[in-house]
N, C-alpha and C positions, 0 to 999 in steps of 0.2 A: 504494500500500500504506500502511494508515496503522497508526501504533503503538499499542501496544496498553498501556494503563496497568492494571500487575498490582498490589494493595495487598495481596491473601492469597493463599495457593496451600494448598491441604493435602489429599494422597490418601491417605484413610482404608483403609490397607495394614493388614492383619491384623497381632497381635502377634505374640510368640513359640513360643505354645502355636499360634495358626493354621498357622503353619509346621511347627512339628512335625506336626501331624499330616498334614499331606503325606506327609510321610516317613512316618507311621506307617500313611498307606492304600498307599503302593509299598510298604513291608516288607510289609503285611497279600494284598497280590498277588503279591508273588514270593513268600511261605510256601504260599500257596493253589497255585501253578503249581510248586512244587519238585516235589513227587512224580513230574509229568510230564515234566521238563526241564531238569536247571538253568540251564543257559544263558537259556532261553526264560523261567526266571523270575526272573532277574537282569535282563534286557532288557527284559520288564512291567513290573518294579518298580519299574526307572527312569523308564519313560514313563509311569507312573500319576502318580509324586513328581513331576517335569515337568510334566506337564499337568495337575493340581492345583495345582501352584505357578501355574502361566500363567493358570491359570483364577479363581484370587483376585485374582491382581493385576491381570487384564483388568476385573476385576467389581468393583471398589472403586471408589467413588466420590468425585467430586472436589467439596471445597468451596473457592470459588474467588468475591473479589470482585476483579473489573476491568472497565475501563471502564463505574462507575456501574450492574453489574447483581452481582447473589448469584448463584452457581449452587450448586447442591447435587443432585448426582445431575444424572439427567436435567429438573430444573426449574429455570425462571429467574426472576427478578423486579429490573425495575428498584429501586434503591436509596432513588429518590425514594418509592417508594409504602412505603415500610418505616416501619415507627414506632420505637420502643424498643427496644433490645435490652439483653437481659442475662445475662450468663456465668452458666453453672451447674455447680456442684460435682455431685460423686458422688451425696450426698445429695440434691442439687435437680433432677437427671434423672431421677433414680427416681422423686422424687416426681412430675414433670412427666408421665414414661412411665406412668406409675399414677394414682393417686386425681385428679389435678392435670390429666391431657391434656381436652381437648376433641375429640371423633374429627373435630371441620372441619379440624382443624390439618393440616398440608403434615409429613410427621415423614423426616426424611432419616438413618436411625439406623443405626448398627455396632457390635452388641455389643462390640467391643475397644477402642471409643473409650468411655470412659465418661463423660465430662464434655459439655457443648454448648451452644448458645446458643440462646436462646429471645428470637425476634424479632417484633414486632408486623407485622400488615398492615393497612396505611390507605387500601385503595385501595377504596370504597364499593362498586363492581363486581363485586369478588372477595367469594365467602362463605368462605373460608379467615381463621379471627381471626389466627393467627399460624404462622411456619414455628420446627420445632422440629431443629434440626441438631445430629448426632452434631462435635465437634473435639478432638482433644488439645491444642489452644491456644485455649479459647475465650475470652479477655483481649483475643489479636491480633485474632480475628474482628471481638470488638465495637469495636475504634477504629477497625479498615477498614472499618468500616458507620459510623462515627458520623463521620469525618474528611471 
Protein backbone atom coordinates (compact mmCIF):
# COMPACT_ATOMS: atom_id res chain seq x y z
CA UNK A 1 0.00 0.00 0.00
CA UNK A 2 1.78 3.15 -0.72
CA UNK A 3 0.87 6.71 0.79
CA UNK A 4 -0.66 8.98 -0.79
CA UNK A 5 0.73 12.64 -0.68
CA UNK A 6 -2.51 15.03 -0.26
CA UNK A 7 -1.20 19.18 -0.91
CA UNK A 8 -5.35 20.21 -1.44
CA UNK A 9 -8.59 18.63 -0.74
CA UNK A 10 -11.68 20.82 -1.33
CA UNK A 11 -15.57 19.46 -1.86
CA UNK A 12 -17.31 22.19 -3.54
CA UNK A 13 -20.56 21.52 -0.88
CA UNK A 14 -23.38 23.94 -1.73
CA UNK A 15 -23.61 27.19 0.49
CA UNK A 16 -26.25 28.00 2.75
CA UNK A 17 -29.02 29.12 0.49
CA UNK A 18 -28.29 25.21 -1.27
CA UNK A 19 -29.32 23.85 1.92
CA UNK A 20 -32.06 25.67 2.47
CA UNK A 21 -33.79 24.93 -0.11
CA UNK A 22 -33.64 21.39 0.64
CA UNK A 23 -35.71 22.10 3.34
CA UNK A 24 -37.65 24.34 1.25
CA UNK A 25 -38.43 21.26 -1.41
CA UNK A 26 -39.52 18.80 1.86
CA UNK A 27 -41.77 21.66 3.27
CA UNK A 28 -42.89 22.36 -0.56
CA UNK A 29 -43.97 18.03 -0.36
CA UNK A 30 -45.35 17.75 2.83
CA UNK A 31 -47.68 21.01 2.18
CA UNK A 32 -48.55 19.31 -1.28
CA UNK A 33 -49.34 15.69 0.77
CA UNK A 34 -51.08 17.55 3.90
CA UNK A 35 -54.56 17.43 2.41
CA UNK A 36 -54.10 13.77 2.10
CA UNK A 37 -52.35 12.65 5.35
CA UNK A 38 -50.55 14.25 7.76
CA UNK A 39 -48.48 11.90 8.97
CA UNK A 40 -47.61 10.70 5.33
CA UNK A 41 -46.71 14.37 4.64
CA UNK A 42 -44.48 14.81 7.44
CA UNK A 43 -42.79 11.44 6.50
CA UNK A 44 -42.35 12.84 2.56
CA UNK A 45 -41.09 15.89 3.77
CA UNK A 46 -38.43 14.60 5.43
CA UNK A 47 -37.32 12.11 2.85
CA UNK A 48 -37.48 14.77 0.14
CA UNK A 49 -35.11 17.21 2.77
CA UNK A 50 -32.87 13.87 3.09
CA UNK A 51 -32.59 12.92 -0.18
CA UNK A 52 -31.94 16.26 -1.57
CA UNK A 53 -29.56 16.92 1.14
CA UNK A 54 -27.67 13.36 0.17
CA UNK A 55 -28.05 14.10 -3.23
CA UNK A 56 -25.93 17.43 -3.24
CA UNK A 57 -23.56 16.35 -1.20
CA UNK A 58 -23.14 12.95 -3.33
CA UNK A 59 -22.84 15.20 -6.51
CA UNK A 60 -20.23 17.99 -5.52
CA UNK A 61 -17.28 17.75 -6.79
CA UNK A 62 -13.93 17.32 -5.51
CA UNK A 63 -10.94 19.59 -6.34
CA UNK A 64 -8.16 17.76 -5.03
CA UNK A 65 -4.17 17.96 -5.91
CA UNK A 66 -2.14 14.72 -4.78
CA UNK A 67 0.23 12.64 -5.77
CA UNK A 68 1.59 15.08 -8.78
CA UNK A 69 -2.06 14.88 -10.59
CA UNK A 70 -5.27 17.88 -10.36
CA UNK A 71 -8.46 16.23 -10.04
CA UNK A 72 -11.43 18.33 -10.44
CA UNK A 73 -14.78 16.41 -10.90
CA UNK A 74 -14.40 13.51 -12.73
CA UNK A 75 -11.13 14.76 -14.64
CA UNK A 76 -7.49 14.30 -14.04
CA UNK A 77 -4.22 15.63 -15.20
CA UNK A 78 -0.89 15.19 -14.39
CA UNK A 79 0.65 18.35 -12.65
CA UNK A 80 3.63 18.07 -14.95
CA UNK A 81 1.60 18.83 -18.03
CA UNK A 82 0.08 22.12 -16.29
CA UNK A 83 1.44 25.60 -17.11
CA UNK A 84 0.55 28.77 -15.12
CA UNK A 85 -1.98 29.01 -12.81
CA UNK A 86 -3.66 31.80 -11.59
CA UNK A 87 -6.29 32.72 -8.73
CA UNK A 88 -9.29 34.47 -9.77
CA UNK A 89 -11.48 36.81 -7.93
CA UNK A 90 -15.23 37.21 -8.31
CA UNK A 91 -14.77 39.61 -11.00
CA UNK A 92 -12.09 37.55 -12.84
CA UNK A 93 -14.43 34.36 -13.02
CA UNK A 94 -17.17 36.11 -14.42
CA UNK A 95 -15.03 37.51 -16.69
CA UNK A 96 -13.33 34.09 -17.44
CA UNK A 97 -17.03 32.25 -17.44
CA UNK A 98 -18.08 35.19 -20.09
CA UNK A 99 -16.52 37.20 -22.68
CA UNK A 100 -12.86 35.69 -21.50
CA UNK A 101 -13.71 31.44 -21.78
CA UNK A 102 -12.60 29.78 -24.67
CA UNK A 103 -15.23 26.77 -25.19
CA UNK A 104 -11.74 24.15 -25.59
CA UNK A 105 -11.28 24.82 -21.91
CA UNK A 106 -11.94 21.76 -19.32
CA UNK A 107 -14.41 24.35 -16.85
CA UNK A 108 -15.08 22.20 -13.41
CA UNK A 109 -17.67 25.04 -12.06
CA UNK A 110 -20.22 25.44 -8.89
CA UNK A 111 -22.35 28.20 -8.81
CA UNK A 112 -21.74 28.62 -4.93
CA UNK A 113 -18.09 28.79 -5.32
CA UNK A 114 -17.43 31.99 -6.81
CA UNK A 115 -13.94 32.42 -7.03
CA UNK A 116 -11.35 29.78 -9.19
CA UNK A 117 -8.21 29.15 -10.72
CA UNK A 118 -7.41 29.25 -14.17
CA UNK A 119 -4.64 26.98 -15.18
CA UNK A 120 -2.68 26.60 -18.34
CA UNK A 121 -2.37 23.03 -20.22
CA UNK A 122 1.01 22.30 -21.86
CA UNK A 123 0.68 19.07 -23.00
CA UNK A 124 0.91 19.51 -27.20
CA UNK A 125 -1.44 16.27 -27.39
CA UNK A 126 -4.21 17.64 -25.58
CA UNK A 127 -6.45 20.58 -27.45
CA UNK A 128 -7.84 21.67 -24.18
CA UNK A 129 -5.77 25.57 -23.64
CA UNK A 130 -6.50 25.49 -20.13
CA UNK A 131 -8.71 23.90 -17.05
CA UNK A 132 -11.00 26.50 -15.55
CA UNK A 133 -11.90 25.25 -11.73
CA UNK A 134 -14.65 26.46 -9.52
CA UNK A 135 -12.55 26.87 -5.32
CA UNK A 136 -13.22 28.93 -2.39
CA UNK A 137 -9.55 28.87 -1.69
CA UNK A 138 -8.05 29.58 -4.80
CA UNK A 139 -4.58 31.10 -3.29
CA UNK A 140 -4.19 27.35 -1.69
CA UNK A 141 -4.88 25.75 -5.06
CA UNK A 142 -2.31 27.73 -6.97
CA UNK A 143 0.85 26.99 -4.40
CA UNK A 144 -0.39 23.06 -4.51
CA UNK A 145 0.17 23.30 -8.28
CA UNK A 146 3.13 25.47 -8.22
CA UNK A 147 5.15 23.61 -5.05
Amino acid sequence: MTATTLTFHERLLPGPGGWLGTVGLGAIAAIALWPVHAVTAVTVGLLVCVGSAVALAVSSPVVEVSDGVLRAGAARIPVALLGAAQALDVAAMRHELGPGLDARAYVCLRAWARTGVRVAVDDPADPTPYWLVSTRRPELLVKALTD
